[in-house]
TORMAR-804532 format. One record per residue (C-alpha): residue in three letters; x, z, y. Coordinates in steps of 0.2 Angstrom, whole numbers, plus 2048, in hexadecimal, padded with zeros to 3 digits. Layout:
// TORMAR-804532
ALAXZY/...
***
This chain:
// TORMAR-804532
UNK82F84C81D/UNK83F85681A/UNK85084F819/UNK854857809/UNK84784A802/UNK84F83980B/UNK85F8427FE/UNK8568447EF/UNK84F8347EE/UNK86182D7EF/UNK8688397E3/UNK85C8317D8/UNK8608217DB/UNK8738257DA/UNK86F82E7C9/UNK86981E7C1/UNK8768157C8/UNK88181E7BF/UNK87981E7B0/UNK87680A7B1/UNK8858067B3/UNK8847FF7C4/UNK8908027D1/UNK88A7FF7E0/UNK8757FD7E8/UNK8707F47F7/UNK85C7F77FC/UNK8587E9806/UNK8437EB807/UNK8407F5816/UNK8357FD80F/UNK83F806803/UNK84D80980F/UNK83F813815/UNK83C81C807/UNK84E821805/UNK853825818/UNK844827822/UNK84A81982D/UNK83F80B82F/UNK8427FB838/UNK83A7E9836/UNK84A7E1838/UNK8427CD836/UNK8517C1832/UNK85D7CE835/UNK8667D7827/UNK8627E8820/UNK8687F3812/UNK86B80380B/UNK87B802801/UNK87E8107F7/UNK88F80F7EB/UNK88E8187DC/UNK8A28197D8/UNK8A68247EB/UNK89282A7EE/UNK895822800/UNK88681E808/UNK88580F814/UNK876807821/UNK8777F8827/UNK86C7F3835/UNK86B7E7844/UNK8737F0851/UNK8627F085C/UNK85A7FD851/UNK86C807852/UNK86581485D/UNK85781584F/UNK85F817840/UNK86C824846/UNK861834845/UNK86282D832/UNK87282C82E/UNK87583C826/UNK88483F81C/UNK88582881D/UNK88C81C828/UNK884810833/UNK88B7FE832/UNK8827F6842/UNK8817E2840/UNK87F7D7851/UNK8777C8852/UNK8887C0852/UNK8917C5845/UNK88E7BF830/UNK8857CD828/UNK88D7CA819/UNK89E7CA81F/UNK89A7DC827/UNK8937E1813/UNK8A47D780C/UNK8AE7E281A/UNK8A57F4819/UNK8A27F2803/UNK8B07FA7F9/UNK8B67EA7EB/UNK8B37EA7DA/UNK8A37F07D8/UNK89E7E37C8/UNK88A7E77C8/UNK8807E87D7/UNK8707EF7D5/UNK8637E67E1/UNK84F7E67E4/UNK84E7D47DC/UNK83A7D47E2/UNK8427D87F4/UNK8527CB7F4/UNK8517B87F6/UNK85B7AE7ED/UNK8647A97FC/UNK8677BC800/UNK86D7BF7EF/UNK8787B17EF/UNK8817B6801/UNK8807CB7F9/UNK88B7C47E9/UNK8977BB7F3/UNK8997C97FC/UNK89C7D37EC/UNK8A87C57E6/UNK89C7C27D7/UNK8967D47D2/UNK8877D07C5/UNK8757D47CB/UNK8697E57C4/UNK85A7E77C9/UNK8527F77D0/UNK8417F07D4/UNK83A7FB7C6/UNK84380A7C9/UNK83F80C7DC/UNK82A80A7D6/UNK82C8177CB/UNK8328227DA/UNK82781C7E4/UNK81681C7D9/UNK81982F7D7/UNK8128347E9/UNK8188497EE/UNK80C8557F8/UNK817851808/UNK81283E805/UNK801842800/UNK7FD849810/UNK80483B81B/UNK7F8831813/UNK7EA83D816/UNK7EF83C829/UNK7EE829826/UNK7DB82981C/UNK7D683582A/UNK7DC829838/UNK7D281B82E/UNK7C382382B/UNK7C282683D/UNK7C281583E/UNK7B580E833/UNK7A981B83C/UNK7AB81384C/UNK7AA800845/UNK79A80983D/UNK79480E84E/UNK7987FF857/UNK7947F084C/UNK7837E6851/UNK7777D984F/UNK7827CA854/UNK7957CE856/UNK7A07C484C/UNK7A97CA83E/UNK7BA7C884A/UNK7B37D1859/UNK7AF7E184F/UNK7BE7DE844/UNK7C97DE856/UNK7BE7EE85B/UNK7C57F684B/UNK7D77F284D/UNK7D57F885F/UNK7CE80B858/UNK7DE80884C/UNK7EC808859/UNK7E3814865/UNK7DF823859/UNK7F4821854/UNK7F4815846/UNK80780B844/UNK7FF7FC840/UNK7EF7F5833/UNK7F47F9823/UNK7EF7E781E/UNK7E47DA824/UNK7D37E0829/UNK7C67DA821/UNK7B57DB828/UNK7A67CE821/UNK7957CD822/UNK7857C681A/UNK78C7B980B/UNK79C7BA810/UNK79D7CD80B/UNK79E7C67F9/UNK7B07BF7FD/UNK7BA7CF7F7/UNK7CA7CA802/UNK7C17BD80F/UNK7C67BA81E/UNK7BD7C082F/UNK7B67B2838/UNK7A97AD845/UNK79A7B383B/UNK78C7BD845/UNK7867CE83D/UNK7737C9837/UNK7647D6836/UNK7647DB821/UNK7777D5822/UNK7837DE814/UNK7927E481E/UNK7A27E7816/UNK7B17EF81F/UNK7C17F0815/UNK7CF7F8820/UNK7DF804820/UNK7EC80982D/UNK7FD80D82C/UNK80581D834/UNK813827830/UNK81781B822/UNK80C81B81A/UNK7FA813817/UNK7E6817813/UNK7DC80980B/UNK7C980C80D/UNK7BA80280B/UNK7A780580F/UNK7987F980F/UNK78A7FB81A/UNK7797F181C/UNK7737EB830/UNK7627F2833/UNK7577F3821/UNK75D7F0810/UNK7557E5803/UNK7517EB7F1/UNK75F7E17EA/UNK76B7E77F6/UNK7677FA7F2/UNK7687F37E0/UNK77A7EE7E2/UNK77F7FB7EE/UNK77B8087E3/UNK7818017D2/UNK7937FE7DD/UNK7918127E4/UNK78E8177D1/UNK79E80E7C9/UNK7A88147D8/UNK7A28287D3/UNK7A58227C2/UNK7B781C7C3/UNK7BD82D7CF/UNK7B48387C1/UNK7C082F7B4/UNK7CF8317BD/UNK7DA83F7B8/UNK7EA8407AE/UNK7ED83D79D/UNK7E182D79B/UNK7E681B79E/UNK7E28127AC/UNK7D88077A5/UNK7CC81479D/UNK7CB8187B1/UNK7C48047B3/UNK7BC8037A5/UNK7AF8147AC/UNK7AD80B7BC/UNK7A97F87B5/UNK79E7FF7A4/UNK7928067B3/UNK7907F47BC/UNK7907EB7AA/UNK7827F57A5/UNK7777EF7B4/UNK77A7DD7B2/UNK7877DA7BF/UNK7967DA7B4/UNK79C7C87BA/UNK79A7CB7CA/UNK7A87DA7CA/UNK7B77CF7CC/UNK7C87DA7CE/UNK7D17E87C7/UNK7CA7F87CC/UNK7D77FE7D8/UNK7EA7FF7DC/UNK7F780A7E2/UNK7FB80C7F3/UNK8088167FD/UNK81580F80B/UNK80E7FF804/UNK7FA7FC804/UNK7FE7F47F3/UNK80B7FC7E7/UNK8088047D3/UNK7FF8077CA/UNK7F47FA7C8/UNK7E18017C2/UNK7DC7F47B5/UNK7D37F17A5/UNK7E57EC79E/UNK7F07F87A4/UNK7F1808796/UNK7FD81179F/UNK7F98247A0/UNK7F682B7B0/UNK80283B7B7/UNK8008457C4/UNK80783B7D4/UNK7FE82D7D3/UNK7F58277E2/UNK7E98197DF/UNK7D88107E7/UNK7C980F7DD/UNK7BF7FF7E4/UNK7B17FB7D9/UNK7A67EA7E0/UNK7987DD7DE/UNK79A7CE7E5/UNK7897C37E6/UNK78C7B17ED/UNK77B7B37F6/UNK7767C67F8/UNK7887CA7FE/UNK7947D77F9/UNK7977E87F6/UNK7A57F17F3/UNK7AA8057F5/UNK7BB8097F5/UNK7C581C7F6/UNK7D58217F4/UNK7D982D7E6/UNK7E883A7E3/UNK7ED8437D3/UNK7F18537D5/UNK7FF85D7CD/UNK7F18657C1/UNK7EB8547BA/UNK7DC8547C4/UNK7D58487D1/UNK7D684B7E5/UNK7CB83E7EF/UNK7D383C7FF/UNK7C4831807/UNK7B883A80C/UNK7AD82F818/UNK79C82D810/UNK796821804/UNK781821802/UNK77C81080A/UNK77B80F81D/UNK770804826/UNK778803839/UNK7707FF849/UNK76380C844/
***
C-alpha cells in the first residue's frame, strides 16, 4: 500500500479533529496505529500511541524502543519518541505533548481506565472524545488496494482447507488435524491464524464456536472447519463442512438447506438494501424447511485487519449497504445430534453496487477419504 494512503487516512482524522473541537488524538490500539502508519507492533505491557495534535499538525509515535528499528521506515513527515523499559511512559507523553490541549480524543473501546487516567494526568486534565466510531467508519469502507490484500489472505486460506481436506481421516482428533492446518498456515506465509481455529466433528460440529478436543473423526462424521489467516494485515474468514466417507439423508437434508441460504444471502447482497433484508434471504430459506430454530446467529460480520469489525449482518441492523463494505455470509444448522453445518464466504461490494465473492473454494458436499 502507498504512503500517500498512510497520509490520507491522518488527514482525515486531523479533519475531524478539527471540526470536533479536539485538540489533540492519541491512537492507542495497535491495530489502528496500523491503519494510519503502516507500522505494526504488539508492544504487550509497553506503551504505544500515535499522537496527532490538531492545533500544530505534528505528528508523534511513540513505541518501545525495541521496535525502534521498526517503526522508522514509518515515520514520514512524524517523530519517533522511543520508550525504554525504564523510563515512565507518561512522563515521556507529559514531556514530548505540547500544554493546553483541553480535549483529547481517545479509542475509549482501546483505553483502560487505568490508561486513561495515567493519559489525563499526563494532559493535566484535558476531558476525554471518543474516536471509536469515527476510526470504524474508515475502516468498514475497505479500498481496492485493501481488497486485494485480503484476496492474497482468502487465497492463502483456501489453500489451506484443501489440504486439512486431503489429510483429515478416520481417527485423528480434532487437535491433530487442527495442528496440521496451522502448520500449512505458517508454511504457505501466513502471519499468524486469523483467530482461533475451530475444527469439530460428529455432534460436536453443532457447537458454532467449539473448541477442538481430543474427539476421533468417525465413518458418517459431519466435519466443520472454520479457519482464517492473517497476512499482510489483513485477514480471510472461511468455513466449509465436509462429511467422512458416506452422507446420511438427513445430513444432505441439512447440508443442502445451509448451501441454499448461503447462495440466498450472496444473491441479496448489493447496495442500496439494508443488511438485514440480506439475513433475512438467507434465514427465510432455512425457515421454510423446518430448521429455523436451529439457525442460531446473525448471518455474518465484517472483517478486515480485524477478523471481526462492522458491519454486523443481522435481522436488526437496517443500515443500507455502500459500496466498501466487506462482510461474511455464514448461514448454519446446528442439530444436537446429527451435527452441524455451516458454509461461510467472504463478500465485497464493489464500487458499482454489485457483489464480488472473494472465496472461491467449492461448496457442493464432500465426503473425504473416498
Amino acid at each position: 500500500m502507498m504512503e500517500s494512503v498512510w497520509q490520507q487516512r491522518k488527514e482525515q482524522l486531523a479533519a475531524y479533529l478539527k471540526n470536533n473541537g479536539i485538540d489533540i488524538a492519541f491512537i492507542t490500539s495497535p491495530t489502528n496505529v496500523y491503519y494510519f502508519t503502516g507500522f505494526f507492533c504488539n508492544p504487550h505491557e509497553r506503551f504505544l500511541a500515535l499522537a496527532l495534535d490538531a492545533r500544530s499538525g505534528e505528528e508523534t509515535l511513540y513505541m518501545p524502543l525495541l521496535d525502534l528499528s521498526a517503526a522508522e521506515p514509518f515515520g514520514g513527515n512524524g517523530k519517533l519518541v522511543p520508550i525504554s523499559d525504564t523510563q515512565d511512559a507518561y512522563e515521556v507523553l507529559k514531556q514530548h505533548t505540547a500544554s493546553g490541549a483541553k480535549v483529547a480524543g481517545i479509542e475509549k473501546e482501546a483505553v483502560s481506565i487505568a490508561k486513561a487516567e495515567r493519559i489525563q494526568g499526563a494532559l493535566e486534565g484535558a476531558r476525554f472524545a471518543d474516536l471509536e466510531g469515527f476510526i470504524l467508519s474508515l475502516r468498514t469502507k475497505k479500498s481496492e488496494e485493501e481488497i486485494s490484500k485480503v484476496q492474497n489472505a482468502v487465497l492463502m486460506v483456501e489453500k489451506v482447507v484443501a489440504h486439512a481436506a486431503s489429510h483429515a481421516k478416520i481417527g485423528m482428533t480434532e487437535l491433530e488435524l487442527t495442528a496440521e492446518i496451522e502448520y500449512q498456515m505458517r508454511k504457505l506465509g501466513a502471519d499468524r491464524p486469523a483467530f482461533e481455529s475451530i475444527v469439530l466433528t460428529g455432534a460436536r460440529s453443532a457447537l458454532p464456536h467449539g473448541t477442538p478436543g481430543y474427539d476421533t473423526i468417525k465413518h458418517g462424521d459431519f466435519v466443520l472447519i472454520d479457519i482464517g489467516v492473517q497476512a499482510g494485515g489483513y485477514c480471510s474468514d472461511i468455513t466449509r463442512t465436509f462429511v467422512m466417507g458416506e452422507a446420511s439423508k438427513e445430513q444432505r437434508a441439512i447440508y443442502d438447506t445451509v448451501l441454499a441460504a448461503n447462495m440466498a444471502g450472496i444473491a441479496a447482497s448489493r447496495a442500496g438494501v439494508t443488511l438485514a433484508s440480506v439475513d433475512k434471504a438467507a434465514r427465510d430459506v432455512i425457515e421454510q424447511k423446518g430448521y429455523g430454530p436451529l439457525f442460531t446467529h446473525r448471518l455474518g460480520h465484517g472483517f478486515g485487519m480485524d477478523v471481526h469489525e462492522q458491519p454486523s449482518v443481522s435481522g436488526q441492523n437496517q443500515s443500507v449497504i455502500e459500496p466498501g463494505l466487506l462482510f461474511t455470509i455464514e448461514p448454519g444448522i446446528y442439530d444436537p445430534v446429527i451435527g452441524g453445518v455451516r458454509i461461510e464466504d467472504d463478500v465485497y461490494i464493489q464500487t458499482d453496487g454489485s457483489v464480488r465473492v472473494l472465496t472461491s473454494y467449492p461448496k457442493e458436499l464432500i465426503l473425504l477419504g473416498n
